[in-house]
mmCIF file of the N, C-alpha and C atoms, coordinates in Angstrom:
data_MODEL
# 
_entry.id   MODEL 
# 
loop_
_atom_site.group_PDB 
_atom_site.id 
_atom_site.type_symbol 
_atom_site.label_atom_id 
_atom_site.label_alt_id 
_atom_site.label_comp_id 
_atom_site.label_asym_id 
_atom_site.label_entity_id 
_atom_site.label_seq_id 
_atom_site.pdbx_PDB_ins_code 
_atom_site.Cartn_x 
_atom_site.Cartn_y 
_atom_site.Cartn_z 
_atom_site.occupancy 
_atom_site.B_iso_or_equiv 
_atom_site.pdbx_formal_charge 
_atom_site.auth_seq_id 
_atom_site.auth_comp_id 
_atom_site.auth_asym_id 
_atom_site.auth_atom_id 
_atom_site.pdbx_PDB_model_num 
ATOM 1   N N  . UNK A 1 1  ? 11.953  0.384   3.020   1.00 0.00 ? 1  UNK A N  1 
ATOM 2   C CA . UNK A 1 1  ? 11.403  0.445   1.686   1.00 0.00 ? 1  UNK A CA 1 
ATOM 3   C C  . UNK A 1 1  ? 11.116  1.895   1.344   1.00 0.00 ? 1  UNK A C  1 
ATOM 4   N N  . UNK A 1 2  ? 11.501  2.297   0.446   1.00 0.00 ? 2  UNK A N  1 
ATOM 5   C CA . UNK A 1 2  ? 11.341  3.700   -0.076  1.00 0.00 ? 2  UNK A CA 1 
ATOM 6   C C  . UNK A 1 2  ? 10.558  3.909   -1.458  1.00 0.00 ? 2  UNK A C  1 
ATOM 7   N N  . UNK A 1 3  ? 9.184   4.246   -1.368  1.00 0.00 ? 3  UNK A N  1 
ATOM 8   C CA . UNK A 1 3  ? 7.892   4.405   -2.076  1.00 0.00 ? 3  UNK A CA 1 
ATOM 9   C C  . UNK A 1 3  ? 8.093   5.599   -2.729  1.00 0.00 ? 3  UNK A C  1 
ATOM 10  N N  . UNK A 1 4  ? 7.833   5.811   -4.260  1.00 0.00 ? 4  UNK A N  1 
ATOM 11  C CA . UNK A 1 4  ? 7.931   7.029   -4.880  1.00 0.00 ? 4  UNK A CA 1 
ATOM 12  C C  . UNK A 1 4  ? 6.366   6.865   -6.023  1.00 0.00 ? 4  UNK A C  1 
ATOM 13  N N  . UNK A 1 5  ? 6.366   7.904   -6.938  1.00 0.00 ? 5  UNK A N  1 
ATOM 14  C CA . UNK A 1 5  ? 5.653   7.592   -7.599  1.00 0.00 ? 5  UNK A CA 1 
ATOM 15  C C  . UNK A 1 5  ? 5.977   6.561   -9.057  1.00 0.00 ? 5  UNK A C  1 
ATOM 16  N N  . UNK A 1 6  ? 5.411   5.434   -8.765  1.00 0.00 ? 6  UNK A N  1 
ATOM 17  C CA . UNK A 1 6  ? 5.757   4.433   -9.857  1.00 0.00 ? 6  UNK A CA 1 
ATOM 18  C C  . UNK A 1 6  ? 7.033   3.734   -9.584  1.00 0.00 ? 6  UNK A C  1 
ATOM 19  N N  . UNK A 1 7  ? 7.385   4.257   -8.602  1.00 0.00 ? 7  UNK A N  1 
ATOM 20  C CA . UNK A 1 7  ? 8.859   3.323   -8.060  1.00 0.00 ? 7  UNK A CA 1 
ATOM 21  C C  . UNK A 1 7  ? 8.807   2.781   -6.592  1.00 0.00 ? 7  UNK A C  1 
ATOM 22  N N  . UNK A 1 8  ? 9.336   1.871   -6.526  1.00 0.00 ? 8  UNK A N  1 
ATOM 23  C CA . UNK A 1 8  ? 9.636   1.076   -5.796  1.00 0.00 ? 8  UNK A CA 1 
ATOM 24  C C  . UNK A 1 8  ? 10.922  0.441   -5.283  1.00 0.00 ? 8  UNK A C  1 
ATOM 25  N N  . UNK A 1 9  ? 11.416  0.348   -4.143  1.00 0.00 ? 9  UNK A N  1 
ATOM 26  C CA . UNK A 1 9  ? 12.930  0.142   -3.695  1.00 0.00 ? 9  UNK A CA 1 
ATOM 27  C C  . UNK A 1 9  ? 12.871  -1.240  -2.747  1.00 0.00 ? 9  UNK A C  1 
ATOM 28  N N  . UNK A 1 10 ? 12.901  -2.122  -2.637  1.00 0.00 ? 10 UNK A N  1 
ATOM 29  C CA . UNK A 1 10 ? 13.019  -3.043  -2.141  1.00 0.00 ? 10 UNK A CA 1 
ATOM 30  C C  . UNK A 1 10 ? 14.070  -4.109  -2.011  1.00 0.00 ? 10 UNK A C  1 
ATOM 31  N N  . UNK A 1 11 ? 14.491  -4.199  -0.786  1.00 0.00 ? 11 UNK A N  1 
ATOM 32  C CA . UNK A 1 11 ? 15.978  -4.914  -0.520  1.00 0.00 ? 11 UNK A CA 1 
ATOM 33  C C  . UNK A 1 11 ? 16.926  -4.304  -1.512  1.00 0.00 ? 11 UNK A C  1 
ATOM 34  N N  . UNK A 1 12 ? 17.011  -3.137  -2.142  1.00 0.00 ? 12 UNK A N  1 
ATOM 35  C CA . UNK A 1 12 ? 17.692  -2.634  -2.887  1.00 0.00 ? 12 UNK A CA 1 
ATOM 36  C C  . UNK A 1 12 ? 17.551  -2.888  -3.986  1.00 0.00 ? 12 UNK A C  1 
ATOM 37  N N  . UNK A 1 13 ? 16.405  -3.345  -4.923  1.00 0.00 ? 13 UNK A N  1 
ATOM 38  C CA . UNK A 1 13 ? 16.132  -3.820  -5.957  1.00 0.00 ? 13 UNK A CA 1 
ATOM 39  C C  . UNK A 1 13 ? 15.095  -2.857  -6.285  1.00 0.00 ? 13 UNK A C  1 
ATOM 40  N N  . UNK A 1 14 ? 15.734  -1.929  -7.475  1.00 0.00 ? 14 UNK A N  1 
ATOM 41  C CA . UNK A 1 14 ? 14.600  -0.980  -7.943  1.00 0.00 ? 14 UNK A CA 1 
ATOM 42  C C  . UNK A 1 14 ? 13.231  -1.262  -9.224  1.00 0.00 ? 14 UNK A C  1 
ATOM 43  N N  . UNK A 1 15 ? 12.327  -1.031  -8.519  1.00 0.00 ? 15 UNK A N  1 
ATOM 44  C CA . UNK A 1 15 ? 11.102  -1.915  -9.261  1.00 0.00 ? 15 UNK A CA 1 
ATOM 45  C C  . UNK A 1 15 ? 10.042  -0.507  -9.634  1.00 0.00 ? 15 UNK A C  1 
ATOM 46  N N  . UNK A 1 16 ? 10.100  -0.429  -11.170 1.00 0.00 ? 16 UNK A N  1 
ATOM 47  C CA . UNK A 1 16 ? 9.651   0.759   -11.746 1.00 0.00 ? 16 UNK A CA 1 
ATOM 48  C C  . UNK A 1 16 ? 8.490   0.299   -12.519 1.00 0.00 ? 16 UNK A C  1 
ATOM 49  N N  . UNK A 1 17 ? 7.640   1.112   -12.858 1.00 0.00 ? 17 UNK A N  1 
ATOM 50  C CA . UNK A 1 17 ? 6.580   1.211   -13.143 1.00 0.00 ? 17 UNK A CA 1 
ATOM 51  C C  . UNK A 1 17 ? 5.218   0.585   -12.369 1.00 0.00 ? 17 UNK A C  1 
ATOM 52  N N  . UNK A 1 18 ? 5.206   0.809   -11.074 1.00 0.00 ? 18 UNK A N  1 
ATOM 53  C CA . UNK A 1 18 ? 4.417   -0.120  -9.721  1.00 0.00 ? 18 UNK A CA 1 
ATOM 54  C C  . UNK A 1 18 ? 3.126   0.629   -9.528  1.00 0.00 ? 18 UNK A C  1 
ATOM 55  N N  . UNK A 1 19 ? 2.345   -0.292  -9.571  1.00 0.00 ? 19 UNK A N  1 
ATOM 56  C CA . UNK A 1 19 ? 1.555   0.926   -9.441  1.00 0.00 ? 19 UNK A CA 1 
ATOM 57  C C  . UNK A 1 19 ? 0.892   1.510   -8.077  1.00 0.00 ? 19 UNK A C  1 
ATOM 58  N N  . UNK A 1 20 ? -0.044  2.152   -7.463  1.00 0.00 ? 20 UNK A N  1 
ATOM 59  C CA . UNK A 1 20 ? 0.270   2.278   -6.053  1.00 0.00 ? 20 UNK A CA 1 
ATOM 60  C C  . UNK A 1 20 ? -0.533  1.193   -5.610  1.00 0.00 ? 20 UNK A C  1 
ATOM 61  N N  . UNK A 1 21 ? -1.465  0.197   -6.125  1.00 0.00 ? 21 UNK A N  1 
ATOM 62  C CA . UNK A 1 21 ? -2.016  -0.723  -5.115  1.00 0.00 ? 21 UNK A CA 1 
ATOM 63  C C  . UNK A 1 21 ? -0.531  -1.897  -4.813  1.00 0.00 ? 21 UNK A C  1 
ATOM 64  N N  . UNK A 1 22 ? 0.118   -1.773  -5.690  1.00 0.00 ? 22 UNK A N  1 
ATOM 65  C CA . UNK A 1 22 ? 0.909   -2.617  -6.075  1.00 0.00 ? 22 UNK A CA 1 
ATOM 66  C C  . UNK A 1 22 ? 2.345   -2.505  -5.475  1.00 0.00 ? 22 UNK A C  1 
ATOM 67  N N  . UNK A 1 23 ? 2.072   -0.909  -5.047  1.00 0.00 ? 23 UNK A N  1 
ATOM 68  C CA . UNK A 1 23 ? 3.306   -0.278  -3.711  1.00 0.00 ? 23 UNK A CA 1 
ATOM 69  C C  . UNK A 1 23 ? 2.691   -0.387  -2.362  1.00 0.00 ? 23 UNK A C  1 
ATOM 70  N N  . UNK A 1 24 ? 1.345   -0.992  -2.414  1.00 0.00 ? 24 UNK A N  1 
ATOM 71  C CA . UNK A 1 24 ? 0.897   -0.576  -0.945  1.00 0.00 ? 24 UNK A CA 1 
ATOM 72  C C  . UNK A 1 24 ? 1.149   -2.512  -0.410  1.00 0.00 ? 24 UNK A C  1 
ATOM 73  N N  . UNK A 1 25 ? 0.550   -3.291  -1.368  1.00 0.00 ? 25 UNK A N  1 
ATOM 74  C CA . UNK A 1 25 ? 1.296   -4.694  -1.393  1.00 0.00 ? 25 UNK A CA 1 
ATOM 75  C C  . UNK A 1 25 ? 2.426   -5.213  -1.232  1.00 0.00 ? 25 UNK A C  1 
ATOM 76  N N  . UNK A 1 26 ? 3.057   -4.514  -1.780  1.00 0.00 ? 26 UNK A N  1 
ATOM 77  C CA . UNK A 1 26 ? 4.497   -4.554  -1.560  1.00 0.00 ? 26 UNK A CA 1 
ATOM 78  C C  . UNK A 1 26 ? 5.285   -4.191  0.248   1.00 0.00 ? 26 UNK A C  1 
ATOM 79  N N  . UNK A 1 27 ? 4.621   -2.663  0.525   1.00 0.00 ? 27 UNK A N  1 
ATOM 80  C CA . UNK A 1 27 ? 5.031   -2.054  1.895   1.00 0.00 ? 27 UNK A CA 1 
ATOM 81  C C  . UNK A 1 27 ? 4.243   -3.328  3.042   1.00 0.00 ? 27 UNK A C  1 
ATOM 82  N N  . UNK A 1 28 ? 3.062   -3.724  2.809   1.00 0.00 ? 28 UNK A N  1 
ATOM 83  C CA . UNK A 1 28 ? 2.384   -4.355  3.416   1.00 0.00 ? 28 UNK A CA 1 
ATOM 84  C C  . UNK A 1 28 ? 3.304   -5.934  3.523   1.00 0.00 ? 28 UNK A C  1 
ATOM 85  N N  . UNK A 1 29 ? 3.565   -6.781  2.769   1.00 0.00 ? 29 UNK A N  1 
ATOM 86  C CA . UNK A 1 29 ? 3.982   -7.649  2.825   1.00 0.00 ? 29 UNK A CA 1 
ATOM 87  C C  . UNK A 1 29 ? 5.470   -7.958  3.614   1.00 0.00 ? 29 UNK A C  1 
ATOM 88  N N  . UNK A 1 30 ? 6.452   -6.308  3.125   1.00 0.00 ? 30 UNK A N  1 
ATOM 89  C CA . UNK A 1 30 ? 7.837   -6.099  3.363   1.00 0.00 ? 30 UNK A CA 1 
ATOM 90  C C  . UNK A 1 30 ? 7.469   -6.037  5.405   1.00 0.00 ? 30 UNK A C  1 
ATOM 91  N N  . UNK A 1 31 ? 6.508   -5.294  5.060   1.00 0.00 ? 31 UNK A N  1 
ATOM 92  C CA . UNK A 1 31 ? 6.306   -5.216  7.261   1.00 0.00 ? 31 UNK A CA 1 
ATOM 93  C C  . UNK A 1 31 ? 5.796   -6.593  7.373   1.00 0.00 ? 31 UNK A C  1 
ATOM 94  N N  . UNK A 1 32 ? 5.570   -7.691  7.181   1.00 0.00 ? 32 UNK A N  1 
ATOM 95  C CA . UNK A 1 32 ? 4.979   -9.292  7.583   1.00 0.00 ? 32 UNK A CA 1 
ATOM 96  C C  . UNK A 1 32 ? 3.806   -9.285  7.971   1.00 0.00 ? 32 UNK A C  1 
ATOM 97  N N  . UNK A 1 33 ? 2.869   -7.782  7.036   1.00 0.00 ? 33 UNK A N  1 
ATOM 98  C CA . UNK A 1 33 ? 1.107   -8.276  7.146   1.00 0.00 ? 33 UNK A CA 1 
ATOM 99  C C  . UNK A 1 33 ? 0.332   -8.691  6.381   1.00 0.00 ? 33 UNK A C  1 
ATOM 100 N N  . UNK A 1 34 ? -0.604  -9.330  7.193   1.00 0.00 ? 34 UNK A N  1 
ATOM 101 C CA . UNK A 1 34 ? -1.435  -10.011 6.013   1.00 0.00 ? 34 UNK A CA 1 
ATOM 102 C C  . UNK A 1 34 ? -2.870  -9.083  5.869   1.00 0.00 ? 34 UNK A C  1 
ATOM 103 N N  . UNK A 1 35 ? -3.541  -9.048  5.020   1.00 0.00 ? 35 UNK A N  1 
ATOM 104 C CA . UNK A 1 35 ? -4.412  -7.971  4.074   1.00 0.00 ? 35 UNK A CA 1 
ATOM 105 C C  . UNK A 1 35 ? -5.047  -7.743  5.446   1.00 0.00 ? 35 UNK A C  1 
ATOM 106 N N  . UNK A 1 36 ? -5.505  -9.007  6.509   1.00 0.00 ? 36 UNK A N  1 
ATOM 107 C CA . UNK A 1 36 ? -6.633  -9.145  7.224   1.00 0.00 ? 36 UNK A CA 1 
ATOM 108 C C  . UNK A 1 36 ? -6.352  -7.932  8.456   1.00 0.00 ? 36 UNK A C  1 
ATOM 109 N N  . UNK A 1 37 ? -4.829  -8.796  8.638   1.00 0.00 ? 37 UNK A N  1 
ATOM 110 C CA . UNK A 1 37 ? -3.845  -7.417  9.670   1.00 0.00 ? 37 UNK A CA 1 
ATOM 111 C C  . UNK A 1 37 ? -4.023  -6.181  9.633   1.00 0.00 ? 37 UNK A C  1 
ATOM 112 N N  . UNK A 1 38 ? -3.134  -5.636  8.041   1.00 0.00 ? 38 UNK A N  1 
ATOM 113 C CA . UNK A 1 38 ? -4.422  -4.559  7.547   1.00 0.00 ? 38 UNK A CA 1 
ATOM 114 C C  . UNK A 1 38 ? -5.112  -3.724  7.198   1.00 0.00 ? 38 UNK A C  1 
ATOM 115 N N  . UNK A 1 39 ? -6.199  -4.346  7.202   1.00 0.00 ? 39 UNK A N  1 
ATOM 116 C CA . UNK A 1 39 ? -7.727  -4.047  7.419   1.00 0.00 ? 39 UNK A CA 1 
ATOM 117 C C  . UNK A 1 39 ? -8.008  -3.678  8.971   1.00 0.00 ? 39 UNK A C  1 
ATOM 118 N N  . UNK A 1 40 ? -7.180  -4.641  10.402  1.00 0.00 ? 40 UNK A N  1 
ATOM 119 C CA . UNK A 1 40 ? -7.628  -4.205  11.387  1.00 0.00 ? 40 UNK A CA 1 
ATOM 120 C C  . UNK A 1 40 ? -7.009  -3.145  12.350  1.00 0.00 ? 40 UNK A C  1 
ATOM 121 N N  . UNK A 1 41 ? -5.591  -3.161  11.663  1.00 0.00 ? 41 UNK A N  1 
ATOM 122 C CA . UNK A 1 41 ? -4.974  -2.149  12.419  1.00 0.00 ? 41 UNK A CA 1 
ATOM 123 C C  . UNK A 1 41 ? -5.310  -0.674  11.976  1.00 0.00 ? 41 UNK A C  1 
ATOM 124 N N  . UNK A 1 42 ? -6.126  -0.461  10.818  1.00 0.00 ? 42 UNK A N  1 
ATOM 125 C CA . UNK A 1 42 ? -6.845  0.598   10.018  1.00 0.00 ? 42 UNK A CA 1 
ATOM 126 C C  . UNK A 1 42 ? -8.220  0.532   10.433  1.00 0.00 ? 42 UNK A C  1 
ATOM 127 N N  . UNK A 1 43 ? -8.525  -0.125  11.199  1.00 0.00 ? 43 UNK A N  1 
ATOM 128 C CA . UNK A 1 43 ? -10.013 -0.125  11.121  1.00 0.00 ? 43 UNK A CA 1 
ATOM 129 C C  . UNK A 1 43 ? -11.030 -0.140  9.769   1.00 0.00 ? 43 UNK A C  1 
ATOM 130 N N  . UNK A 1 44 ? -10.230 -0.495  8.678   1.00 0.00 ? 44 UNK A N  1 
ATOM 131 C CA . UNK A 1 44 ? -11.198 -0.749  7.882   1.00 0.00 ? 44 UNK A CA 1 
ATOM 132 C C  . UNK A 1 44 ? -12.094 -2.724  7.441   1.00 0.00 ? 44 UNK A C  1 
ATOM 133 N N  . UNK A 1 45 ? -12.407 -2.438  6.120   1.00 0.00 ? 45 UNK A N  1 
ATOM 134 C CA . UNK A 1 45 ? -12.899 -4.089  5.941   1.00 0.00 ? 45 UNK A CA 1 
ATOM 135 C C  . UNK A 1 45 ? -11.816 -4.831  4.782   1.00 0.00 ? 45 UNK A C  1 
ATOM 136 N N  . UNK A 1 46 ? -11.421 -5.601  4.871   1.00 0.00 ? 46 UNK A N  1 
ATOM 137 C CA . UNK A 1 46 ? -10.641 -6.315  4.368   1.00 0.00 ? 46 UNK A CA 1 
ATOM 138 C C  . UNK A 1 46 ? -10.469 -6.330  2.744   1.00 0.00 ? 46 UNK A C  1 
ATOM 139 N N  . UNK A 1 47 ? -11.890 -6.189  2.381   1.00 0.00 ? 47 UNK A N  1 
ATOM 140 C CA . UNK A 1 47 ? -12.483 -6.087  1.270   1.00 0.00 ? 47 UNK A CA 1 
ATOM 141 C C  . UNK A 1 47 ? -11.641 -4.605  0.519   1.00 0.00 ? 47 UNK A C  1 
ATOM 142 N N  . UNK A 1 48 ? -11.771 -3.345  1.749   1.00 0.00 ? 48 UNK A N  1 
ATOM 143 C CA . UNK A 1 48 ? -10.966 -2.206  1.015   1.00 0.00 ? 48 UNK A CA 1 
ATOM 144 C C  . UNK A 1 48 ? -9.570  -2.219  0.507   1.00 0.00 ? 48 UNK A C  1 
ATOM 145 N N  . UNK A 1 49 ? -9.360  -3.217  1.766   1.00 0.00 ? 49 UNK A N  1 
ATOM 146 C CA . UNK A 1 49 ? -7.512  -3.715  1.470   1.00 0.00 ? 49 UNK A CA 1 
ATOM 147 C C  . UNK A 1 49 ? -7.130  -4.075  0.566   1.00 0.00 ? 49 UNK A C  1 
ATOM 148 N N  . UNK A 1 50 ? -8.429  -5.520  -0.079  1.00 0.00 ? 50 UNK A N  1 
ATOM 149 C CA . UNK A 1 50 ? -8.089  -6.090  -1.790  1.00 0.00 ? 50 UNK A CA 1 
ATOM 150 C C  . UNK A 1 50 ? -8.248  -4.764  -2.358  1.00 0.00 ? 50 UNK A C  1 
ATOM 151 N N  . UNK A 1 51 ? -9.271  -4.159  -2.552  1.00 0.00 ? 51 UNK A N  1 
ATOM 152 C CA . UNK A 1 51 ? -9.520  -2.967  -3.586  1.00 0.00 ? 51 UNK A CA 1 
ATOM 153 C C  . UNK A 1 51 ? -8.520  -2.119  -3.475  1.00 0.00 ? 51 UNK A C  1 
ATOM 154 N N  . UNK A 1 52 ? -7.969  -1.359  -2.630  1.00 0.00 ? 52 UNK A N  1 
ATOM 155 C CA . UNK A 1 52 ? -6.545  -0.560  -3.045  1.00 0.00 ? 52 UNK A CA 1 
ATOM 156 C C  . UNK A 1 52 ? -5.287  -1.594  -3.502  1.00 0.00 ? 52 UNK A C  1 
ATOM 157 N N  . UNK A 1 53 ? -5.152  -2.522  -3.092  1.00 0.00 ? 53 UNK A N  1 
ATOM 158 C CA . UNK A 1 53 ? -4.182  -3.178  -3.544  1.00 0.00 ? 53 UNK A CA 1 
ATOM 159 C C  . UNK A 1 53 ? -4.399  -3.882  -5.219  1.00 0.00 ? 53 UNK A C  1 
ATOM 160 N N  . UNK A 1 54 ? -5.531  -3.823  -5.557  1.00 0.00 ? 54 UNK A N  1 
ATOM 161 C CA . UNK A 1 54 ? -5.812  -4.081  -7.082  1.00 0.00 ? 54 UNK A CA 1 
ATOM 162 C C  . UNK A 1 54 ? -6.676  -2.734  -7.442  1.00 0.00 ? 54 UNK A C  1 
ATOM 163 N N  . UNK A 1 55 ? -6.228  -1.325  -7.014  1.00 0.00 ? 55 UNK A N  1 
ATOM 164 C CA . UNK A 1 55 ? -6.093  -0.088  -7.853  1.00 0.00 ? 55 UNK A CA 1 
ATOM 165 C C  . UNK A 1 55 ? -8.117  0.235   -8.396  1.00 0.00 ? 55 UNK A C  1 
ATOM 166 N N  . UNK A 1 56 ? -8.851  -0.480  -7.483  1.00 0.00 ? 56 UNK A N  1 
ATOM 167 C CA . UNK A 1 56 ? -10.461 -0.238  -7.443  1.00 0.00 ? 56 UNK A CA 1 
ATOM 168 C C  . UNK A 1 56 ? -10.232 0.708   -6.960  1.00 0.00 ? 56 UNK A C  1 
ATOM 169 N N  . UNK A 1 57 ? -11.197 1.898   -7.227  1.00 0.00 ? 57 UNK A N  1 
ATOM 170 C CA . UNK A 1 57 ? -11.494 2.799   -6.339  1.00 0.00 ? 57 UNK A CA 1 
ATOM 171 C C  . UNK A 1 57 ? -12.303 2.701   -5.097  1.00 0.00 ? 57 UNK A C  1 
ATOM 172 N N  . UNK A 1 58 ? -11.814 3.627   -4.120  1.00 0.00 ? 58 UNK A N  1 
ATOM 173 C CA . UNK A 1 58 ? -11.715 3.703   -2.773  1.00 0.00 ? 58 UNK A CA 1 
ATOM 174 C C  . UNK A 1 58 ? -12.164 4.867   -2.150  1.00 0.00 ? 58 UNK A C  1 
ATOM 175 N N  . UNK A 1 59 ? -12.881 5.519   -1.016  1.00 0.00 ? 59 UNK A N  1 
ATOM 176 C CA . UNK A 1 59 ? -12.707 6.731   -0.750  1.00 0.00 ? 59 UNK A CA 1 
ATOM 177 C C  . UNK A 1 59 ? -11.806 7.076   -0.206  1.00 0.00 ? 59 UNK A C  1 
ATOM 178 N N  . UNK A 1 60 ? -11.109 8.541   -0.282  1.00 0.00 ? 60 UNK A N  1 
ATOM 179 C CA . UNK A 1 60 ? -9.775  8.744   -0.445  1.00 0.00 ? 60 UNK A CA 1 
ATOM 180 C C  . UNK A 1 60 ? -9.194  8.709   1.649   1.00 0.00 ? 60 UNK A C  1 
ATOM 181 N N  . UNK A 1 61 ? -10.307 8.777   2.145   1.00 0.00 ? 61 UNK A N  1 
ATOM 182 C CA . UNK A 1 61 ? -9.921  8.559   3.842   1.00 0.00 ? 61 UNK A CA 1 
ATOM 183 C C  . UNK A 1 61 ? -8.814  7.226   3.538   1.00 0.00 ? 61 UNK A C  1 
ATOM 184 N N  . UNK A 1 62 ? -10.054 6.021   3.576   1.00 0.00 ? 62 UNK A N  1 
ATOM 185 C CA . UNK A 1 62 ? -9.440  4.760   3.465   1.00 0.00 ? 62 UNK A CA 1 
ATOM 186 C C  . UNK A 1 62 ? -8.214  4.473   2.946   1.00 0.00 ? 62 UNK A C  1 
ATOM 187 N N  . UNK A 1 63 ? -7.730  5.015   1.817   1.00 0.00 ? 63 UNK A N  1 
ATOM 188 C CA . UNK A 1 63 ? -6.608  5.000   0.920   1.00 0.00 ? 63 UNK A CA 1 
ATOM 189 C C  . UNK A 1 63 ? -5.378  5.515   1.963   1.00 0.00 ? 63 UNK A C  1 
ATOM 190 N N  . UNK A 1 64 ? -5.973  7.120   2.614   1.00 0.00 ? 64 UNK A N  1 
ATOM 191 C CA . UNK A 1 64 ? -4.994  7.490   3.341   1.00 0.00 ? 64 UNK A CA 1 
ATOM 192 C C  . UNK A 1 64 ? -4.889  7.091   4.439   1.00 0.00 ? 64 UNK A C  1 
ATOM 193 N N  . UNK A 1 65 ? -5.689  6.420   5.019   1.00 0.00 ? 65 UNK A N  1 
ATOM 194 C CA . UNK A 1 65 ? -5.286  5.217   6.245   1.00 0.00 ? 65 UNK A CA 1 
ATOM 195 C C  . UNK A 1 65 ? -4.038  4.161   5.972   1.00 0.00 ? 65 UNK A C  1 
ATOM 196 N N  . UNK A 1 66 ? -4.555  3.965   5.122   1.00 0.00 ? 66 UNK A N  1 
ATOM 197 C CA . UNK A 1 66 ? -3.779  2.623   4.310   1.00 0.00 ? 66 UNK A CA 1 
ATOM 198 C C  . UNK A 1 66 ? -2.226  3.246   4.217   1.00 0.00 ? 66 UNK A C  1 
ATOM 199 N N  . UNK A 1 67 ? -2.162  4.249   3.521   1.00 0.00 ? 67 UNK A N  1 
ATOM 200 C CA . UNK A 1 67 ? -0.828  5.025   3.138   1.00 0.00 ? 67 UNK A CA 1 
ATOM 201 C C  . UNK A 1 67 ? -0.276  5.221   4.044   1.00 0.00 ? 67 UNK A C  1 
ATOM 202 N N  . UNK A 1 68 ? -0.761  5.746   5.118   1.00 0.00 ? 68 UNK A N  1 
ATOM 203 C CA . UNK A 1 68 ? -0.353  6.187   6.884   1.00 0.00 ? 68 UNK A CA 1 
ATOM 204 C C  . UNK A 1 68 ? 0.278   4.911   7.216   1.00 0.00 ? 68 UNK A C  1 
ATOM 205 N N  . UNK A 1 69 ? -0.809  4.581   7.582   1.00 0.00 ? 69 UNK A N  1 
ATOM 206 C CA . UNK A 1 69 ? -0.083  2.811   8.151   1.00 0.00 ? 69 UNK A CA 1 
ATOM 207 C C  . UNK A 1 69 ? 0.859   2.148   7.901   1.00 0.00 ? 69 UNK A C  1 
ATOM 208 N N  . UNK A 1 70 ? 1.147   2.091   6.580   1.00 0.00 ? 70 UNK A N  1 
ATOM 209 C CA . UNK A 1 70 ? 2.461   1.792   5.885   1.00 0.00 ? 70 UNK A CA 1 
ATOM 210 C C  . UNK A 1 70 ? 3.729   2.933   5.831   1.00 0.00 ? 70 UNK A C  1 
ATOM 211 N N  . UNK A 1 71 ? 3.290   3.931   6.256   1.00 0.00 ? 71 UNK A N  1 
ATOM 212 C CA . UNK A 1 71 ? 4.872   4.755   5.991   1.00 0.00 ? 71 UNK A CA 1 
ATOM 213 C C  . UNK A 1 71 ? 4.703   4.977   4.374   1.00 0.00 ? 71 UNK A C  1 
ATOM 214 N N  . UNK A 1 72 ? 3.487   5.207   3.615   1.00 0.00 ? 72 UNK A N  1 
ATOM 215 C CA . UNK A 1 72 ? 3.971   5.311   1.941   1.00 0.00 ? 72 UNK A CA 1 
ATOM 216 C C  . UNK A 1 72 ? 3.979   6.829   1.847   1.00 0.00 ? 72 UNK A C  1 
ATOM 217 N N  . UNK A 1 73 ? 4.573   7.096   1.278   1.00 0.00 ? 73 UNK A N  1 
ATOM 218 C CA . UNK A 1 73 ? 4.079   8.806   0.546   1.00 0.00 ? 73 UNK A CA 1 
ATOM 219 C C  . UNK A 1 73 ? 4.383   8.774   -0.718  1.00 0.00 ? 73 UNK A C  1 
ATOM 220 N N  . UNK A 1 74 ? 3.312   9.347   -1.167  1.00 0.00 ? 74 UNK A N  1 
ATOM 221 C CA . UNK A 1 74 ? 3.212   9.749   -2.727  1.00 0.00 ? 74 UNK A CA 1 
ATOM 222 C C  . UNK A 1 74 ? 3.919   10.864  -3.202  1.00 0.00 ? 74 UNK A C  1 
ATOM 223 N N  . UNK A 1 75 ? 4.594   10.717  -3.630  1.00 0.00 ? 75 UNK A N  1 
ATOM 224 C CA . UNK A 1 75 ? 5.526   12.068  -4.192  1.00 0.00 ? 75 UNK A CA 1 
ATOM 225 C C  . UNK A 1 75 ? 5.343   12.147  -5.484  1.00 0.00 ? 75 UNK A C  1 
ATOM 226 N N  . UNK A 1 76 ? 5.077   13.364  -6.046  1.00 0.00 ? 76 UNK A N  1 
ATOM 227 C CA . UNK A 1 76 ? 4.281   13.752  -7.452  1.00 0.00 ? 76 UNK A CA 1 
ATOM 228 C C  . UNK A 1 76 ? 5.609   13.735  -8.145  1.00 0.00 ? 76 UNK A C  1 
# 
C-alpha cells in the first residue's frame, strides 16, 4: 500500500481525497489488524487508535507511533 498525502493506493485502486485517519484505517486493516492489535503493538490505548482513525486530535508521539507501525509517511 502506498500512502501519500490525500492519496491512497490499494490493490491498485487509487483512492483520493483520504484523509489521514482514514489512511491509517486503511494501512491497518490492509496488514489484518484490528484497532485493539493496534493499540498493543504501539503500546498505546485503543481509544487513541479510534481517535486518529476518526481525525480527533492526538499528541503528535502517538500519531507517530501509529504512522511507524504501519509503514505510512506523510509526504507534503
Amino acid at each position: 500500500m502506498e500512502i501519500g498525502k490525500g492519496i491512497a493506493v490499494v490493490d491498485g485502486m487509487v483512492l483520493d481525497n483520504v484523509s489521514l485517519g482514514q489512511r491509517v484505517r486503511l494501512a491497518r486493516i490492509t496488514k489484518g489488524m484490528r484497532q485493539l492489535d493496534l493499540a498493543s503493538v504501539t503500546g498505546l490505548n485503543p481509544g487513541d487508535v479510534v481517535n486518529i482513525e476518526h481525525d480527533r486530535p492526538v499528541h503528535y508521539w502517538k500519531l507517530r507511533r501509529v504512522l511507524d507501525t504501519l509503514e505510512i509517511s506523510v509526504k507534503p
